[in-house]
mmCIF file of the N, C-alpha and C atoms, coordinates in Angstrom:
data_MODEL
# 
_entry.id   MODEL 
# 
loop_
_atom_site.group_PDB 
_atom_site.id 
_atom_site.type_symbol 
_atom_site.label_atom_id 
_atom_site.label_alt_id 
_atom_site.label_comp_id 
_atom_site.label_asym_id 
_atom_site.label_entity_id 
_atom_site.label_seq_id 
_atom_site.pdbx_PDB_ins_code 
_atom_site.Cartn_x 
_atom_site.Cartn_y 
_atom_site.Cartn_z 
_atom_site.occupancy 
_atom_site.B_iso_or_equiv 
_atom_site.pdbx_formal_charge 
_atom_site.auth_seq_id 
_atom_site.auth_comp_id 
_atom_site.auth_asym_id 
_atom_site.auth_atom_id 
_atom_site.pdbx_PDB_model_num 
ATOM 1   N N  . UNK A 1 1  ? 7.276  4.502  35.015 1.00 0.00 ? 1  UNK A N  1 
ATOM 2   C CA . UNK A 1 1  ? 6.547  3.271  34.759 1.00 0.00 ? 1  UNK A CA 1 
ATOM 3   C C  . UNK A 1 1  ? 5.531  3.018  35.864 1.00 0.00 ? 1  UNK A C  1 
ATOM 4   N N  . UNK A 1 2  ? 5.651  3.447  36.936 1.00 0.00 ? 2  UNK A N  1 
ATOM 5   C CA . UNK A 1 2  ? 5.182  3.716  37.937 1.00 0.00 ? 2  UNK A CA 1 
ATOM 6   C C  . UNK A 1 2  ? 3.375  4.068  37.874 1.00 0.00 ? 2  UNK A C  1 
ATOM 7   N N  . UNK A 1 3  ? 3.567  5.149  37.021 1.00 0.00 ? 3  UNK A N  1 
ATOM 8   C CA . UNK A 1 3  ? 2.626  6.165  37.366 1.00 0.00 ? 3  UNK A CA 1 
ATOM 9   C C  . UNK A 1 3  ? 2.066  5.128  36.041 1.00 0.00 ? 3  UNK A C  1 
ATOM 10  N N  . UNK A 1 4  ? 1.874  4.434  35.500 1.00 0.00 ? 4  UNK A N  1 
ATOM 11  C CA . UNK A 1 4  ? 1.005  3.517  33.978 1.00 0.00 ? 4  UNK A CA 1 
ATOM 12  C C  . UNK A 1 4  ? 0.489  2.445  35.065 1.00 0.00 ? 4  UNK A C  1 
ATOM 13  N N  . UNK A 1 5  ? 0.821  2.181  36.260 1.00 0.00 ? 5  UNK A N  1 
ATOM 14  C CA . UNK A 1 5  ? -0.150 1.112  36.844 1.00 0.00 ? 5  UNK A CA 1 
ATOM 15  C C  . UNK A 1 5  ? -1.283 1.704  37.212 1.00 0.00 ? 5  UNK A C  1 
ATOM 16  N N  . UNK A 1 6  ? -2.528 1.441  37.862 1.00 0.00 ? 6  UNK A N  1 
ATOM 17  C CA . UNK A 1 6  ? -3.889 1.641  38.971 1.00 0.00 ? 6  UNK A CA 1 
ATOM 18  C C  . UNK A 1 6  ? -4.271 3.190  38.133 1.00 0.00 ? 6  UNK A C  1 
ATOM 19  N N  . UNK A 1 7  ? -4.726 3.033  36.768 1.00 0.00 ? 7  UNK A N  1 
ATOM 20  C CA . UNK A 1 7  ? -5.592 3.690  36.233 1.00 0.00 ? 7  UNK A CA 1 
ATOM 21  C C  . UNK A 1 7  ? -4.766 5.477  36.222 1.00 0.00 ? 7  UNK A C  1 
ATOM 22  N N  . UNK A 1 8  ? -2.965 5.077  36.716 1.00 0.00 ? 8  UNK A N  1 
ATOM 23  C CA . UNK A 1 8  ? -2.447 6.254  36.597 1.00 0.00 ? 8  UNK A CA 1 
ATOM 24  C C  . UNK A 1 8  ? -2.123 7.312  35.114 1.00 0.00 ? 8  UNK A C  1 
ATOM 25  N N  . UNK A 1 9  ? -2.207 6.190  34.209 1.00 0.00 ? 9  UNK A N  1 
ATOM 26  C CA . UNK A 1 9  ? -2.105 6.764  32.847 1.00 0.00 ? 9  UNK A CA 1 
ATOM 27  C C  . UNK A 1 9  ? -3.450 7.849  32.501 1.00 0.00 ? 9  UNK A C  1 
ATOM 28  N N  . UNK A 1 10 ? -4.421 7.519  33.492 1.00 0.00 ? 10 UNK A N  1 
ATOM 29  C CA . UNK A 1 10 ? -5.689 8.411  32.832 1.00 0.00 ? 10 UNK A CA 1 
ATOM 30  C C  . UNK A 1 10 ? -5.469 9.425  33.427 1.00 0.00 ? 10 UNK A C  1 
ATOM 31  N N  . UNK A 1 11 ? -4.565 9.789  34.655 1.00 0.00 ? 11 UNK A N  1 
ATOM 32  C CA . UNK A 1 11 ? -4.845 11.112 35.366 1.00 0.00 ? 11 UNK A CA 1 
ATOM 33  C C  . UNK A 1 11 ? -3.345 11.450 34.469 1.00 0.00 ? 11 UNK A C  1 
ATOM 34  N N  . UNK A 1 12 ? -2.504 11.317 34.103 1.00 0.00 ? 12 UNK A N  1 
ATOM 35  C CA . UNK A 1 12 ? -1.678 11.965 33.228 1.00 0.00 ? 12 UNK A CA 1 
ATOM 36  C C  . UNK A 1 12 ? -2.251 12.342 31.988 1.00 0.00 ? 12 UNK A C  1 
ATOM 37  N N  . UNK A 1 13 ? -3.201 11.698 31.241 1.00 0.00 ? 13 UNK A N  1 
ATOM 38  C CA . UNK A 1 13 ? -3.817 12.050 30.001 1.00 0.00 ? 13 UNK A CA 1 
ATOM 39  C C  . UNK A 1 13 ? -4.344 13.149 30.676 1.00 0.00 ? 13 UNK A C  1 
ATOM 40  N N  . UNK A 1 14 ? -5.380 12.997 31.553 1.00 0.00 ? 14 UNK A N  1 
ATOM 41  C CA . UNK A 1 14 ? -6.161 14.402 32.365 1.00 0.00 ? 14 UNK A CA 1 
ATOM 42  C C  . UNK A 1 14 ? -5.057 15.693 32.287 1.00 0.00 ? 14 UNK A C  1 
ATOM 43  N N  . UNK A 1 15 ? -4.147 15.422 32.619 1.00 0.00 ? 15 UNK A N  1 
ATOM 44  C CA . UNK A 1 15 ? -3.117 16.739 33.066 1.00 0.00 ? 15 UNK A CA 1 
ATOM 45  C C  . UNK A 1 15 ? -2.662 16.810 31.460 1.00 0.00 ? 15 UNK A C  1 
ATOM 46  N N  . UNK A 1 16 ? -2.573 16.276 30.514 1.00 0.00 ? 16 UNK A N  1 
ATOM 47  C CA . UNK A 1 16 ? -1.700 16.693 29.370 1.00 0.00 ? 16 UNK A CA 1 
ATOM 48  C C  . UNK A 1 16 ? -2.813 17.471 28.681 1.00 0.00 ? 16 UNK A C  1 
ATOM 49  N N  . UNK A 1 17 ? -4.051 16.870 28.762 1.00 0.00 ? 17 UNK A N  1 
ATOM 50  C CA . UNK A 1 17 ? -5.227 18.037 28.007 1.00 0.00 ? 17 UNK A CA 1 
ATOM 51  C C  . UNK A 1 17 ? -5.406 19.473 29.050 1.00 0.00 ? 17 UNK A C  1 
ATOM 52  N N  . UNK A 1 18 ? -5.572 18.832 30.558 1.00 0.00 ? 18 UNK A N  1 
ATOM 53  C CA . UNK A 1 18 ? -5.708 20.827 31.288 1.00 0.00 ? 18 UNK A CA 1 
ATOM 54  C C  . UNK A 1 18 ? -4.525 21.391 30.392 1.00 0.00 ? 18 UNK A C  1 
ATOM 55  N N  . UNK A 1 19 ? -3.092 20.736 30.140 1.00 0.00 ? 19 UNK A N  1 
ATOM 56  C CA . UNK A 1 19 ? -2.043 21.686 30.345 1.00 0.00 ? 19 UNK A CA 1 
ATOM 57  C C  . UNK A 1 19 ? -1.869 21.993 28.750 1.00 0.00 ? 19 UNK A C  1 
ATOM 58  N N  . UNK A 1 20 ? -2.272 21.449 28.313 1.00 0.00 ? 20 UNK A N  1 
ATOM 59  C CA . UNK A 1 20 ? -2.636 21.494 26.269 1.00 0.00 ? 20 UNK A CA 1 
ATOM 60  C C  . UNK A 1 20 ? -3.896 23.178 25.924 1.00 0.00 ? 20 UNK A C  1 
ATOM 61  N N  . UNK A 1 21 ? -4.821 22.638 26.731 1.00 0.00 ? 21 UNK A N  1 
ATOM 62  C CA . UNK A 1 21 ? -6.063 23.622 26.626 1.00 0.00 ? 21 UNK A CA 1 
ATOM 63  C C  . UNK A 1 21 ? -5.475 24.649 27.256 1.00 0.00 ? 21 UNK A C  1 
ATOM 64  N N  . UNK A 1 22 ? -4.742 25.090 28.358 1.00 0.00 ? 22 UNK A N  1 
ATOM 65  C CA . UNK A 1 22 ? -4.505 26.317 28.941 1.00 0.00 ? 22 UNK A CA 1 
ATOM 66  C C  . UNK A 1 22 ? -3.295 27.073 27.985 1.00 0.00 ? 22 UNK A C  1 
ATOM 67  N N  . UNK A 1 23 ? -2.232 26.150 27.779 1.00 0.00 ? 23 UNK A N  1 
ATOM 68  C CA . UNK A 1 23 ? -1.385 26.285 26.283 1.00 0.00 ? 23 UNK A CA 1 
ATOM 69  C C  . UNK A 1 23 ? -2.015 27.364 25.037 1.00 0.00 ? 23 UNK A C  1 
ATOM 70  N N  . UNK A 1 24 ? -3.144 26.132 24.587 1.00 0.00 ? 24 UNK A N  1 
ATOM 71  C CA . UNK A 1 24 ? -3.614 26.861 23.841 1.00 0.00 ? 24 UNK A CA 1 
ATOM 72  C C  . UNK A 1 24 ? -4.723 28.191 23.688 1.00 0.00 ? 24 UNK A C  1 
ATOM 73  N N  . UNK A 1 25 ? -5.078 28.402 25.007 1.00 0.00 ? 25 UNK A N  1 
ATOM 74  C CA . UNK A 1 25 ? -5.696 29.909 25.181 1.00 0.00 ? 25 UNK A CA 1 
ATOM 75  C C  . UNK A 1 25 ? -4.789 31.065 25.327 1.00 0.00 ? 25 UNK A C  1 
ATOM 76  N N  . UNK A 1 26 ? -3.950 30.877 25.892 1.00 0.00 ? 26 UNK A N  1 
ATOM 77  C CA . UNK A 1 26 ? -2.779 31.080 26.160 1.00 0.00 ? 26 UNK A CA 1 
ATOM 78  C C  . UNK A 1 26 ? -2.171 31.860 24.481 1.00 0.00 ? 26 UNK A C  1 
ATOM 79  N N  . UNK A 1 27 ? -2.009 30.864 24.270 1.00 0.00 ? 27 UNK A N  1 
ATOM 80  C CA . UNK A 1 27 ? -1.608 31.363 22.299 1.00 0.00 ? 27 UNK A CA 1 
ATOM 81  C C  . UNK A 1 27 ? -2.495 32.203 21.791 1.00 0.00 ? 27 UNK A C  1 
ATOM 82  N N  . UNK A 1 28 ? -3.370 31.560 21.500 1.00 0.00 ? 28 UNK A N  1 
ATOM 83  C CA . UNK A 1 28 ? -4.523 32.642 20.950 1.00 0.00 ? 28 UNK A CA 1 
ATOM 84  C C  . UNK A 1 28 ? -4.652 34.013 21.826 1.00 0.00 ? 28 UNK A C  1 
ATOM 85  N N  . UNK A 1 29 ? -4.689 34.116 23.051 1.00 0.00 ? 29 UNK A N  1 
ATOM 86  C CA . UNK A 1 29 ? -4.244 35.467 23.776 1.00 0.00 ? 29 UNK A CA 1 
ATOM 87  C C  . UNK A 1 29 ? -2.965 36.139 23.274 1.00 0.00 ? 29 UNK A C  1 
ATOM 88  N N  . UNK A 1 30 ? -1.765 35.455 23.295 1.00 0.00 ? 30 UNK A N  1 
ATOM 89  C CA . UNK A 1 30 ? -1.149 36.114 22.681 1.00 0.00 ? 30 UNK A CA 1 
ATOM 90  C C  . UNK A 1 30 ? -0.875 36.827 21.103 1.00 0.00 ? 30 UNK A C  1 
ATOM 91  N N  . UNK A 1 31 ? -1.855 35.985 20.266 1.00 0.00 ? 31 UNK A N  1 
ATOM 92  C CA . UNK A 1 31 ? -1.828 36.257 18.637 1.00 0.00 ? 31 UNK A CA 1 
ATOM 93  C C  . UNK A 1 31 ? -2.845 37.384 18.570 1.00 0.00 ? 31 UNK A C  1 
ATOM 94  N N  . UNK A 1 32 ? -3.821 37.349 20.000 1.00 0.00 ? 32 UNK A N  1 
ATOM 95  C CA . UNK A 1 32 ? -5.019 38.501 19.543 1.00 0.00 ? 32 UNK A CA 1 
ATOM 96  C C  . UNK A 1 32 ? -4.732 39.392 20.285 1.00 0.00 ? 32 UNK A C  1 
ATOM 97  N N  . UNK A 1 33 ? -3.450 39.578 21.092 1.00 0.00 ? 33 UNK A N  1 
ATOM 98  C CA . UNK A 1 33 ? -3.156 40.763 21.527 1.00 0.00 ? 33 UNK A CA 1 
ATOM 99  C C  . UNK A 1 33 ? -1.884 41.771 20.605 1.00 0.00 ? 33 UNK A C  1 
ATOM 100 N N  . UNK A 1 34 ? -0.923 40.407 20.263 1.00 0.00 ? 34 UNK A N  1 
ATOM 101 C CA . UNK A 1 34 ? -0.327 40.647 19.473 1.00 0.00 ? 34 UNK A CA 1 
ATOM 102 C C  . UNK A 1 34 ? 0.193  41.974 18.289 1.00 0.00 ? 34 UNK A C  1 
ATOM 103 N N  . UNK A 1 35 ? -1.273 42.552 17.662 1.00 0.00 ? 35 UNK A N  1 
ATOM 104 C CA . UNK A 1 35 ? -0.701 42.998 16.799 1.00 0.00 ? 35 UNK A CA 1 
ATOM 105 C C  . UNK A 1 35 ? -1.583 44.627 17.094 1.00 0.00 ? 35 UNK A C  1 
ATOM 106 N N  . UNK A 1 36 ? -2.081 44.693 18.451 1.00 0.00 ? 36 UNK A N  1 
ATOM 107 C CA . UNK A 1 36 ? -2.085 45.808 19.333 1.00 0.00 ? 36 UNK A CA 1 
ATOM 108 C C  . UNK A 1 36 ? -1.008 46.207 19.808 1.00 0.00 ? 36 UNK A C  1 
ATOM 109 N N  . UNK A 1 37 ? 0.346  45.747 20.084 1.00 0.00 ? 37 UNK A N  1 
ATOM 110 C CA . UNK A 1 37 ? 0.995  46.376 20.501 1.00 0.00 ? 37 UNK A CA 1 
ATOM 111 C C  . UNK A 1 37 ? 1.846  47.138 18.953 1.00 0.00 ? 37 UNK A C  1 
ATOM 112 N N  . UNK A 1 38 ? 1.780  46.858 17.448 1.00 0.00 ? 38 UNK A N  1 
ATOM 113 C CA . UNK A 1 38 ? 2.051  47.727 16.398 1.00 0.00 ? 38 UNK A CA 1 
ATOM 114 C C  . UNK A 1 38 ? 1.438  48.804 16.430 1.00 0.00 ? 38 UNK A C  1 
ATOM 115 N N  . UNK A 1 39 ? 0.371  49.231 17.257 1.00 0.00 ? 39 UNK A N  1 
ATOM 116 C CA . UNK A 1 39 ? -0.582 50.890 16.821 1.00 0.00 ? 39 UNK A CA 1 
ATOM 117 C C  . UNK A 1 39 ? 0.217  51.784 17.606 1.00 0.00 ? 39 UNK A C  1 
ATOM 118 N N  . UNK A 1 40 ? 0.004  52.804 17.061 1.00 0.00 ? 40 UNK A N  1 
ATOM 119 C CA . UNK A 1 40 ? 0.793  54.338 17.728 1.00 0.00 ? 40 UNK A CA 1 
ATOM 120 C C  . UNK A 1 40 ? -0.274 54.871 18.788 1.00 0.00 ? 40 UNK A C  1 
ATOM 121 N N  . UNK A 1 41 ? 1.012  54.710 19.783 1.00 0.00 ? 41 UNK A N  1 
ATOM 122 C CA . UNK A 1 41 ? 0.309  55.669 20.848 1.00 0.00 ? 41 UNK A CA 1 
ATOM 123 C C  . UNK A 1 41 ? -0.356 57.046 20.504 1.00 0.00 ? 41 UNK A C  1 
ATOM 124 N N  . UNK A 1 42 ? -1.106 57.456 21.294 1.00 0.00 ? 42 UNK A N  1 
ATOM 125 C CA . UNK A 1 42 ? -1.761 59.256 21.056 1.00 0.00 ? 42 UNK A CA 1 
ATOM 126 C C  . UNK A 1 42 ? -0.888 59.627 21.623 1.00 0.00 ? 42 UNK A C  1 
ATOM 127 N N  . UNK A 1 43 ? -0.518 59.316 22.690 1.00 0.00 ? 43 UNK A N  1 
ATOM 128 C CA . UNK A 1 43 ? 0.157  60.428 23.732 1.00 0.00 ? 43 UNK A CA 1 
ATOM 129 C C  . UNK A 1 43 ? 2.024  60.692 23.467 1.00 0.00 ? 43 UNK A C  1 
ATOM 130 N N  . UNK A 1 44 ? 2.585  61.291 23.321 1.00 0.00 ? 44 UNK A N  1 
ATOM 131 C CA . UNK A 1 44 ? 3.955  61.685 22.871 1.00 0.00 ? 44 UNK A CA 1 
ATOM 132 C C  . UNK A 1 44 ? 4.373  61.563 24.427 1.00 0.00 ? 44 UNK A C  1 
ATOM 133 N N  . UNK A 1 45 ? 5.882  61.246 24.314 1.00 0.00 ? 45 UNK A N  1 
ATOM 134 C CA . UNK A 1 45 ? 6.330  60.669 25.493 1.00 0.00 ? 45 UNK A CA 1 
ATOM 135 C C  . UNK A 1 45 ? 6.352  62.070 26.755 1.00 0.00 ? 45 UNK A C  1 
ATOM 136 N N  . UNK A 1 46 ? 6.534  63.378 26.323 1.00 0.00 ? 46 UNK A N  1 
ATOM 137 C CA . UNK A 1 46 ? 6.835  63.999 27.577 1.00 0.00 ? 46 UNK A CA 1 
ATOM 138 C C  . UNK A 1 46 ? 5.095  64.291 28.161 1.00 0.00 ? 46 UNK A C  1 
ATOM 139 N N  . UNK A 1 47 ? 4.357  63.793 27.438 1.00 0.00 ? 47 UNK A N  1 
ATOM 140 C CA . UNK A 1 47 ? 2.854  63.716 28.011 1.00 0.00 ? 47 UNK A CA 1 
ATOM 141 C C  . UNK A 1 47 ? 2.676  62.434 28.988 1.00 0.00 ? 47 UNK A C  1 
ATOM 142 N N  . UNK A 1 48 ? 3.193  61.437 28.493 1.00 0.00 ? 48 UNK A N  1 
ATOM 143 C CA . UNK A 1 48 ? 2.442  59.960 29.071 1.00 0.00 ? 48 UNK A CA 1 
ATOM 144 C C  . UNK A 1 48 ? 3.693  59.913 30.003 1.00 0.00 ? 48 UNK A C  1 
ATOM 145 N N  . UNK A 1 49 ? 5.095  60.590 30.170 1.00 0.00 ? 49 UNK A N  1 
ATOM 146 C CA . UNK A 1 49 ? 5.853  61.018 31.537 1.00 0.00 ? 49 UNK A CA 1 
ATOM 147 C C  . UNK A 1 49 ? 4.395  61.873 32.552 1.00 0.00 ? 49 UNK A C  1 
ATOM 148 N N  . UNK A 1 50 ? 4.438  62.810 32.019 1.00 0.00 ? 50 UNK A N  1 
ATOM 149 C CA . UNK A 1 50 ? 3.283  63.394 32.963 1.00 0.00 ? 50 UNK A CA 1 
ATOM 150 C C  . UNK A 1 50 ? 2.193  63.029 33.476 1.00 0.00 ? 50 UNK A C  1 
ATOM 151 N N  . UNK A 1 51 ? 1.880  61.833 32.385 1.00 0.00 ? 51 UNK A N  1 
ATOM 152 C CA . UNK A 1 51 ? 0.565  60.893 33.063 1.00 0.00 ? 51 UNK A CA 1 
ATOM 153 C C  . UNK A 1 51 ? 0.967  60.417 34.163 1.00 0.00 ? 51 UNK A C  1 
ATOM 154 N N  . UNK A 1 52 ? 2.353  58.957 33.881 1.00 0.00 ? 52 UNK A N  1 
ATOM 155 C CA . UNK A 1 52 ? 2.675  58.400 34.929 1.00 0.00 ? 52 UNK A CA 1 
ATOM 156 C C  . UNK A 1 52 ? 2.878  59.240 36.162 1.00 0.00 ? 52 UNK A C  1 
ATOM 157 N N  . UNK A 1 53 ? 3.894  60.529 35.718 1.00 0.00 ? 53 UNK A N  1 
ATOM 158 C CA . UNK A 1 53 ? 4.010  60.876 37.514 1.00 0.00 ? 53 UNK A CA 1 
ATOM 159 C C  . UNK A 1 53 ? 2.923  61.216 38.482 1.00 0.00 ? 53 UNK A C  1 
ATOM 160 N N  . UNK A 1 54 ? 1.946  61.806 37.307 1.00 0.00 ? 54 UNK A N  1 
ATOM 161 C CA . UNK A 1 54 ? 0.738  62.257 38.298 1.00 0.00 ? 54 UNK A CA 1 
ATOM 162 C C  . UNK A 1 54 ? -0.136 61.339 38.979 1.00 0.00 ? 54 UNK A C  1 
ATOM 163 N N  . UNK A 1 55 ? -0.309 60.126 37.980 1.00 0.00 ? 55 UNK A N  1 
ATOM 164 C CA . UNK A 1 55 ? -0.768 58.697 38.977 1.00 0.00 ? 55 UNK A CA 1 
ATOM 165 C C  . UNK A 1 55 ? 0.192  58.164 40.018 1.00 0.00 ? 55 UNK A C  1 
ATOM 166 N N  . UNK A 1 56 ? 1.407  58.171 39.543 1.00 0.00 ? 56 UNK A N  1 
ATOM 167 C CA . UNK A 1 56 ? 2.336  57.317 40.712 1.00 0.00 ? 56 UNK A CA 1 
ATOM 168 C C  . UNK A 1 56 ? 2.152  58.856 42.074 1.00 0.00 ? 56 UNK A C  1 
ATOM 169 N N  . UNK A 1 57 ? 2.229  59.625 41.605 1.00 0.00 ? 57 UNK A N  1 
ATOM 170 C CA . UNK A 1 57 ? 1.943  60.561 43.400 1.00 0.00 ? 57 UNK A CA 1 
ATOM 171 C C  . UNK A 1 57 ? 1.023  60.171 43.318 1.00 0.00 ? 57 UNK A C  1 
ATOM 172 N N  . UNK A 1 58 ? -0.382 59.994 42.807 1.00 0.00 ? 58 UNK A N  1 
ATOM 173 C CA . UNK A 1 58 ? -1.630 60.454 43.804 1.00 0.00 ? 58 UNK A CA 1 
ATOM 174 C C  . UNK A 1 58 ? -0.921 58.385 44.602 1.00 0.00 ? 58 UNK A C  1 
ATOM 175 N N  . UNK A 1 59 ? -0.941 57.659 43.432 1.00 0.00 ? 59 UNK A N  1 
ATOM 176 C CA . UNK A 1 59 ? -0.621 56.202 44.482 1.00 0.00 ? 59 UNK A CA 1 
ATOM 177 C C  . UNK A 1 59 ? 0.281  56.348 45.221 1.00 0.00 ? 59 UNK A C  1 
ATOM 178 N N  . UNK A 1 60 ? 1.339  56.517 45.654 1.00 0.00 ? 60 UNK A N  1 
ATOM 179 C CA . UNK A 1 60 ? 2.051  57.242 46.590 1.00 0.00 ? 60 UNK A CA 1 
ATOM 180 C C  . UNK A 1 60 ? 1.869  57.924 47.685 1.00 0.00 ? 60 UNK A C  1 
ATOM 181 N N  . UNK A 1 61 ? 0.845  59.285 47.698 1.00 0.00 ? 61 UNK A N  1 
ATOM 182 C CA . UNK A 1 61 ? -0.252 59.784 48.469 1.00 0.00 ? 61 UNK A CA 1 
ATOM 183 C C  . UNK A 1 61 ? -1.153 58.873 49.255 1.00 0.00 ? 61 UNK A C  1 
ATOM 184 N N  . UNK A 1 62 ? -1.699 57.876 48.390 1.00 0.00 ? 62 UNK A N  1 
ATOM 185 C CA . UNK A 1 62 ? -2.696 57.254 49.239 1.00 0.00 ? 62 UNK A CA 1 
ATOM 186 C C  . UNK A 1 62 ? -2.183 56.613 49.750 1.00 0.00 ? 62 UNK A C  1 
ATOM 187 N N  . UNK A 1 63 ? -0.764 55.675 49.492 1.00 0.00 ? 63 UNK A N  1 
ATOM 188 C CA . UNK A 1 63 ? -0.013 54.467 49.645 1.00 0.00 ? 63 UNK A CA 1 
ATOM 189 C C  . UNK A 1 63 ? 0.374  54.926 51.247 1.00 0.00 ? 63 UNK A C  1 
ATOM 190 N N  . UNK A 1 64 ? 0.836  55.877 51.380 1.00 0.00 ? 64 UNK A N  1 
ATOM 191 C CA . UNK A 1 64 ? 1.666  56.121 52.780 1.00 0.00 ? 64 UNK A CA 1 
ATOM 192 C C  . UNK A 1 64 ? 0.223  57.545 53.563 1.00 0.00 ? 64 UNK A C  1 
ATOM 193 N N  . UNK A 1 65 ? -0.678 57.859 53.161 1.00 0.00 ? 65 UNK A N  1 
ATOM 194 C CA . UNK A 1 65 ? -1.769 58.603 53.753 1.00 0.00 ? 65 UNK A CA 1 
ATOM 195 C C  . UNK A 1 65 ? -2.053 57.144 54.640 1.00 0.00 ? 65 UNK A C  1 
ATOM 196 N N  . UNK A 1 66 ? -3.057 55.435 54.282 1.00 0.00 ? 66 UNK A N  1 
ATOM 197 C CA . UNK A 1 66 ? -3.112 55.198 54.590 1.00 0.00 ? 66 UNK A CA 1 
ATOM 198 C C  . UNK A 1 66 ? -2.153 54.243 55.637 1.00 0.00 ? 66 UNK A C  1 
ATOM 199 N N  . UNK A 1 67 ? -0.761 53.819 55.111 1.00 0.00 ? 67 UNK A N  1 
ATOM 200 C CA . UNK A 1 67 ? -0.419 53.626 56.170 1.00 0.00 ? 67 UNK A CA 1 
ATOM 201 C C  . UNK A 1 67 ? 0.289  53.935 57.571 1.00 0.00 ? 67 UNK A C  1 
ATOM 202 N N  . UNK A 1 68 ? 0.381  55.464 57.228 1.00 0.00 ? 68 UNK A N  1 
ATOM 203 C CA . UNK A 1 68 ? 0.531  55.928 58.338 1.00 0.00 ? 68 UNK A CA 1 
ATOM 204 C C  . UNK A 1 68 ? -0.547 55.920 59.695 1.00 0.00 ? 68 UNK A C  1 
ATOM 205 N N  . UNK A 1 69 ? -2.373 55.897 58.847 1.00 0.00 ? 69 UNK A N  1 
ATOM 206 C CA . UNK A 1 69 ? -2.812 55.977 59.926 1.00 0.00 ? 69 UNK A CA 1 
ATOM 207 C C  . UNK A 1 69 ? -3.113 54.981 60.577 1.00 0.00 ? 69 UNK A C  1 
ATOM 208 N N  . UNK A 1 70 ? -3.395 54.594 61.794 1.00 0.00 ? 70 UNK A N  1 
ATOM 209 C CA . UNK A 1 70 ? -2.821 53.386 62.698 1.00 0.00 ? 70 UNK A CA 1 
ATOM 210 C C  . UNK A 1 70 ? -4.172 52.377 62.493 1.00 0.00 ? 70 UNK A C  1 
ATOM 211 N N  . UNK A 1 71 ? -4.696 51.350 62.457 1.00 0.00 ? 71 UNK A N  1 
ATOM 212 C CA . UNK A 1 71 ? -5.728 51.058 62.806 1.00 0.00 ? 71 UNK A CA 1 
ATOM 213 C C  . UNK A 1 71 ? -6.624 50.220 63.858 1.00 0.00 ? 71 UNK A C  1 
ATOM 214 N N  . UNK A 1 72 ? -5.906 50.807 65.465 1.00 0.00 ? 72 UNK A N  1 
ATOM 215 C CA . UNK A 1 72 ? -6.473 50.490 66.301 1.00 0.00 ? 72 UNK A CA 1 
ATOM 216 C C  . UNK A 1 72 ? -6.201 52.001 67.476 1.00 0.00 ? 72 UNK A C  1 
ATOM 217 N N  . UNK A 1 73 ? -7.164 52.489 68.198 1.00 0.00 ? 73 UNK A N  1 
ATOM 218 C CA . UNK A 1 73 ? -6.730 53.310 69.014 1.00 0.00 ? 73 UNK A CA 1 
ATOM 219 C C  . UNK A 1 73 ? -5.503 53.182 70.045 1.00 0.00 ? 73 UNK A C  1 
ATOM 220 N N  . UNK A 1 74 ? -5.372 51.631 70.058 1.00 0.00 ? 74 UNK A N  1 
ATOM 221 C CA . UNK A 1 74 ? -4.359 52.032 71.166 1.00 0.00 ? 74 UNK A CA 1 
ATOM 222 C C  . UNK A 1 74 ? -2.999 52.191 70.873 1.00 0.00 ? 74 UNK A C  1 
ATOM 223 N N  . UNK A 1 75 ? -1.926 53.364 70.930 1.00 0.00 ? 75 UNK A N  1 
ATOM 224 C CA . UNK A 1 75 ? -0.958 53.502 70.277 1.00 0.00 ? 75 UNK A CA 1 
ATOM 225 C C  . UNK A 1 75 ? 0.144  53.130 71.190 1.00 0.00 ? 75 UNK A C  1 
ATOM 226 N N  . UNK A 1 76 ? -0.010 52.381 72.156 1.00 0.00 ? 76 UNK A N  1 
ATOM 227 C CA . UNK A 1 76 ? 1.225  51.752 73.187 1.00 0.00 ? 76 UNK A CA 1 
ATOM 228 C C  . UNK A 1 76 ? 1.584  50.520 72.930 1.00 0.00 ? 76 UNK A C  1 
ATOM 229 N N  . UNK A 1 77 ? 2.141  50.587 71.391 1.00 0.00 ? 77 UNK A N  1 
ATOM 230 C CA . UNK A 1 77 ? 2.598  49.224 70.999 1.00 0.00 ? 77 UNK A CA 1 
ATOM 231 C C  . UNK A 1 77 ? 3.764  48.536 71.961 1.00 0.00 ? 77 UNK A C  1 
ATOM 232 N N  . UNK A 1 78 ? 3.991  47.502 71.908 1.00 0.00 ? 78 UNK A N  1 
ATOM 233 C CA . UNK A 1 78 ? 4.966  46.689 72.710 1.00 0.00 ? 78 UNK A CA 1 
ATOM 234 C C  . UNK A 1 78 ? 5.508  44.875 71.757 1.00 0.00 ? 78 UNK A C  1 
ATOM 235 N N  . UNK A 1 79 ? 5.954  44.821 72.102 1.00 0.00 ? 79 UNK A N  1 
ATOM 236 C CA . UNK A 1 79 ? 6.618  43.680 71.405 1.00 0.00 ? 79 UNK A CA 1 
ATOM 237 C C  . UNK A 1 79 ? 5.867  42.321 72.361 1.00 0.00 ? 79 UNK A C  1 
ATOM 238 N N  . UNK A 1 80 ? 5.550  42.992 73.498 1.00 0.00 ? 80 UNK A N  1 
ATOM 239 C CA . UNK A 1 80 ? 5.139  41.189 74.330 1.00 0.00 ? 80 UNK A CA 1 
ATOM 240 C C  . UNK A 1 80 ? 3.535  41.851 75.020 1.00 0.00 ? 80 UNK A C  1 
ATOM 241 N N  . UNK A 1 81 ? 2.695  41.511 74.552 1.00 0.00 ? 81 UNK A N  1 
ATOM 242 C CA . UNK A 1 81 ? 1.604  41.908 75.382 1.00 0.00 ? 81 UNK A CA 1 
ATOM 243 C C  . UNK A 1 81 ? 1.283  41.303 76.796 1.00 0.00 ? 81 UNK A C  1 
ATOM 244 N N  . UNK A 1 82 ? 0.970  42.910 77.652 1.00 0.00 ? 82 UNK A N  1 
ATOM 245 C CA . UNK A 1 82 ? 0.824  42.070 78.965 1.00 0.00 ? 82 UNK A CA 1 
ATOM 246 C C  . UNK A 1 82 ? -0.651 42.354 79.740 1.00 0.00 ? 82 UNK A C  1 
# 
């Protein structure tokens, strides 16, 4: 009852249409994606296994290539700088 005094009812109307309109894009995203996921894949599963592994190494590869390498020259890390 609170929130219906000092013009609070209009910023709740405000929030019920953002949260109505995002709702409803929301839906329609899902109805127009919807009936893409009924089509047949091309790829037969021991192929699109072979896809994934070969992307997850090369991401893997790069994942630990870069963080192994350090990115400052000085490699005398310490816990308390002095």
């Amino acid at each position: 009852m609170l929130l219906l005094l000092d013009d609070g009812d209009i910023f709740i109307g405000f929030l019920w249409v953002i949260d109505l309109g995002v709702g409803l894009i929301f839906f329609i995203f899902i109805l127009h994606f919807s009936n893409f996921l009924h089509q047949k894949s091309f790829l037969d599963i021991p192929s699109r296994f072979i896809f994934l592994f070969f992307f997850l190494l090369i991401f893997f590869f790069l994942f630990f290539f870069f963080l192994s390498n350090p990115d400052s020259i000085n490699f005398n890390y310490q816990l308390k700088k002095t």
